[in-house]
N, C-alpha and C positions, 0 to 999 in steps of 0.2 A: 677057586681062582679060574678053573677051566670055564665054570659058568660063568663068570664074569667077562671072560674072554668071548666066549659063543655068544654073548647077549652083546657084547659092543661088535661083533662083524653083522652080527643081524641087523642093527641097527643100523651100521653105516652101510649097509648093500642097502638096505630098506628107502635110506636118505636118496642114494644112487640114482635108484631105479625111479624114482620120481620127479627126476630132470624134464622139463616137458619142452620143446621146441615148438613155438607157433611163427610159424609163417606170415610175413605182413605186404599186404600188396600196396606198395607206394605209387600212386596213381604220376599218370607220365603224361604231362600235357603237352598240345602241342610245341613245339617249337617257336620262340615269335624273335623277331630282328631286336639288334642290340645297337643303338645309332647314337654315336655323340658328335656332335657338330656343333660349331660357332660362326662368328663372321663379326668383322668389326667395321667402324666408320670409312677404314681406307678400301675395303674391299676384298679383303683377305674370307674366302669361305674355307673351314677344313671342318671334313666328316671322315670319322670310322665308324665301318660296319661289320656287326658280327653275328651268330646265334647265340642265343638264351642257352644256359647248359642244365641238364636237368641233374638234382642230386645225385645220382648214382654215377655220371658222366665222370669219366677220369682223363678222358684226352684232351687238347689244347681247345679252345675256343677254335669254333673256326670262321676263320675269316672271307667275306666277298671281296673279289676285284673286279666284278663284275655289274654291280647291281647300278640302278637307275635312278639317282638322285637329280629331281627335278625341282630348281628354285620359281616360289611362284612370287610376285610383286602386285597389289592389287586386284588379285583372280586371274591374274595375266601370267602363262608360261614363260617366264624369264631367261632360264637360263639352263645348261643341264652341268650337273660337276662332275669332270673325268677322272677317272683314278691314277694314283701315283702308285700303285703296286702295295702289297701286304698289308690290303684293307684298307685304305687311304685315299683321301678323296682331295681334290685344293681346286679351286678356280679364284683367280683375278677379275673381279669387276668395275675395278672402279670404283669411283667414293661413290657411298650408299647414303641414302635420304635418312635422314632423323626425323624420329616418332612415328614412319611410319609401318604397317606389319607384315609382315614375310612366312610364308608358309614352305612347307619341305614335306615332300613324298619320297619315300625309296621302295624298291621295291626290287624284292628278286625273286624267280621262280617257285613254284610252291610254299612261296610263306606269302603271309598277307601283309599288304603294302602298310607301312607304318608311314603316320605323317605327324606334325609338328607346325604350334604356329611364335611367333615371336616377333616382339615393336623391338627397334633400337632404338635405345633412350636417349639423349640429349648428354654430351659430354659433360666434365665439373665446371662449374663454374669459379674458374681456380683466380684467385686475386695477388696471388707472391708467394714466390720459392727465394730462401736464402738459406746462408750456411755462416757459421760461426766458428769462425777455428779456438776463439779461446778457450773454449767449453772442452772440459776433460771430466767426465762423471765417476771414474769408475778406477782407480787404480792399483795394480795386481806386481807386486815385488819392486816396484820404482819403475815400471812400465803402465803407459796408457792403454789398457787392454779395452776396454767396452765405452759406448758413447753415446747416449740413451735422448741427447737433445739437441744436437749441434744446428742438424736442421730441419727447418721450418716450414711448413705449407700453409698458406691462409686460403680458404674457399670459402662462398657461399653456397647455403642449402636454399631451395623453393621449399616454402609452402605447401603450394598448392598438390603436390605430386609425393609418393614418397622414392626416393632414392634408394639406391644399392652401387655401394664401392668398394673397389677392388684396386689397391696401391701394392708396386714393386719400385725397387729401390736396384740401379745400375753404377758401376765406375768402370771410368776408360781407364785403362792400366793394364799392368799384368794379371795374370789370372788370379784368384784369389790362390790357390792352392802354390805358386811357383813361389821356392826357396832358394837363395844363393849362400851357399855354404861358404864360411866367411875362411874354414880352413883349410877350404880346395880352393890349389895356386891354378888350377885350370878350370874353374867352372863353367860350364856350358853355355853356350848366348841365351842372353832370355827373350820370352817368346813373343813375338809381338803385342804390341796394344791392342785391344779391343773390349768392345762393353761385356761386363762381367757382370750375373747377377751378387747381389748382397746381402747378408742377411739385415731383418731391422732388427735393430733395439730399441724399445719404446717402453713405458712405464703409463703410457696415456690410457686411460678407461676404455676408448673407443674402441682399443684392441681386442677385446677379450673372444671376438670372432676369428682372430686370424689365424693362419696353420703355423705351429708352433712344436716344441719338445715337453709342450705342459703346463710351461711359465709364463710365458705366451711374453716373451724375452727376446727370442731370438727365433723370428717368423721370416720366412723365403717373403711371405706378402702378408698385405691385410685384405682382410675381406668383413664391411663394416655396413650397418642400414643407417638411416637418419634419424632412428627414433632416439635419441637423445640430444641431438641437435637439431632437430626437424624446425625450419625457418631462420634460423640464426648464420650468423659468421662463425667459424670454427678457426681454430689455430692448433694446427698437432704438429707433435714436435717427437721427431726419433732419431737415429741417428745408425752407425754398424760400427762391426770394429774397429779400434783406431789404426789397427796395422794396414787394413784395407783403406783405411782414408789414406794410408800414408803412398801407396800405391796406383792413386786414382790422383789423374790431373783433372780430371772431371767428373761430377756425377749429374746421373740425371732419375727423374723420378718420374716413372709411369702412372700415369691416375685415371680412373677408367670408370664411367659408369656400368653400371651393366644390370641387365634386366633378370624381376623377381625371381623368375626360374631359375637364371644362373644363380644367385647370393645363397637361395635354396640347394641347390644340388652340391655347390662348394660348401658352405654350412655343415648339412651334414654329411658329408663325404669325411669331413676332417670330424666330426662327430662319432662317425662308424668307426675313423681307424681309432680313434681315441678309446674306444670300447671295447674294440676287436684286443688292447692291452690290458682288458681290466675282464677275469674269470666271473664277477658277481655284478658287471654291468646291464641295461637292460638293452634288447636289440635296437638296431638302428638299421631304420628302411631310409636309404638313399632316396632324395630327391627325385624324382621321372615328368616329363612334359610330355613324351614321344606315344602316340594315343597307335591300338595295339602293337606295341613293343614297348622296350625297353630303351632309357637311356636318357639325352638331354640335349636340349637345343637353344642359343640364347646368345645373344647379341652384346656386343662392347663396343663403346664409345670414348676413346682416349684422349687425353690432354697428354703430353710428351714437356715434359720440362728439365732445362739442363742448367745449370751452374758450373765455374772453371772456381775451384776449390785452391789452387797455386799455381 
């Protein structure tokens, strides 16, 4: 038994002592700018700017308020965009020409200037928005809970070009989240009207792009190409909760083209977070247009459409 003993401590020292530690040198590259920017038909420009963080980085991004974003229109220095503080950029130009393209330099001290180029495409070419109040799809204890078709968008696609869309869904009412407790004799005023996003509900094929919970059921937007529609009339049909209709004397629906870069880097952004929840999914490289740095630059073209619901 003693020998049995003295042969299993030899053994496990033996095991011990063969632990080996190798040192691995994870190469540390520059630095390079991190720029997300947009700018749409009415003239709205907004950029943030930040650095690239390297693996081993554990503190916050950090952010410029300082750096030099320069709008160019035709090779021509346009315009420069000042910042709004904690890395935030905005200028007002004015309504911006469609189709044609716009370049963006920033640049801050010792990093290299990162620039970007981008067309704004041509709005939807939207033909009818209506609402249907008869339509109830969905009913949960003798309540209208979900509403999957009430309303309608009809637009034409081109041909000749390929499309990328981008739809939000708005009502003028109380906020989506305000409750009045029916058994508080004093309940509190409610809070003004004002436009509230919504979620959609939709069952239409088209969706299967948009940001979603998985079901792709109850998305903040859609985010959609033309290749299934490509040259046709389309009719989609969604609709949000019915407690939320019940709450909105209006809605209105944002429709938005927006260029290949954007539909790319929205794509797969909601691509990455969808993987970032699944241990045995394969990675997902985010989207980038911003030539040396990071990030994404890209243009929207809105159609704004409203309906009075009751």
């Amino acid at each position: 038994m003693k020998n049995n003993l003295l042969i299993y401590l030899v053994l496990a020292f033996s095991i011990a002592s063969c632990e080996t530690v190798v040192d691995i040198d994870v190469p540390i590259e520059p630095p390079k700018l991190v720029v997300s920017g947009t700018f749409d038909s009415f003239g709205n420009w907004h950029f943030s700017v930040t650095k690239s963080m390297h693996i081993l980085d554990v503190a916050e991004p950090k952010v410029y308020d300082s750096a030099v974003i320069s709008v160019f229109q035709g090779g021509s220095n346009w315009f420069t965009v000042p910042p709004v503080g904690m890395g935030k950029y905005f200028y007002y130009s004015g309504a911006v020409d469609m189709g044609k393209e716009f370049s963006v330099t920033v640049e801050v001290p010792k990093l290299e200037m990162a620039m970007a180029f981008c067309e704004l495409p041509k709005p939807p070419e939207t033909i009818s928005l209506s609402y249907d109040s008869t339509i109830k799809a969905v009913v949960n204890n003798g309540h209208y809970m979900e509403d999957v078709n009430s309303i309608e968008i009809v637009f034409d696609n081109d041909i000749s070009v390929s499309d990328y869309y981008m739809l939000s869904l708005q009502g003028f009412g109380f906020p989506p989240y305000y409750y009045r407790d029916p058994n508080n004799p004093n309940p509190p005023p409610p809070p003004d009207s004002t436009w509230n996003e919504l979620h959609i509900n939709t069952d239409d094929p088209i969706a299967t792009d948009g940001e979603s919970d998985g079901t792709y059921r109850y998305m903040s937007r859609l985010i959609f190409s033309d290749e299934l529609i490509n040259g046709k009339q389309y009719t989609l049909r969604m609709g949000t909760d019915q407690w939320h209709l019940e709450n909105a004397g209006k809605i209105r629906v944002l429709f938005s083209s927006i260029s290949k870069d954007g539909y790319l880097f929205l794509k797969t952004l909601k691509e990455q977070r969808v993987a970032g929840n699944d241990p045995f999914s394969e990675p997902v490289n985010v989207h980038s247009n911003i030539e040396n740095g990071y990030g994404i630059f890209y243009g929207i073209a809105t159609d704004t459409l409203e309906i009075r619901i009751r």
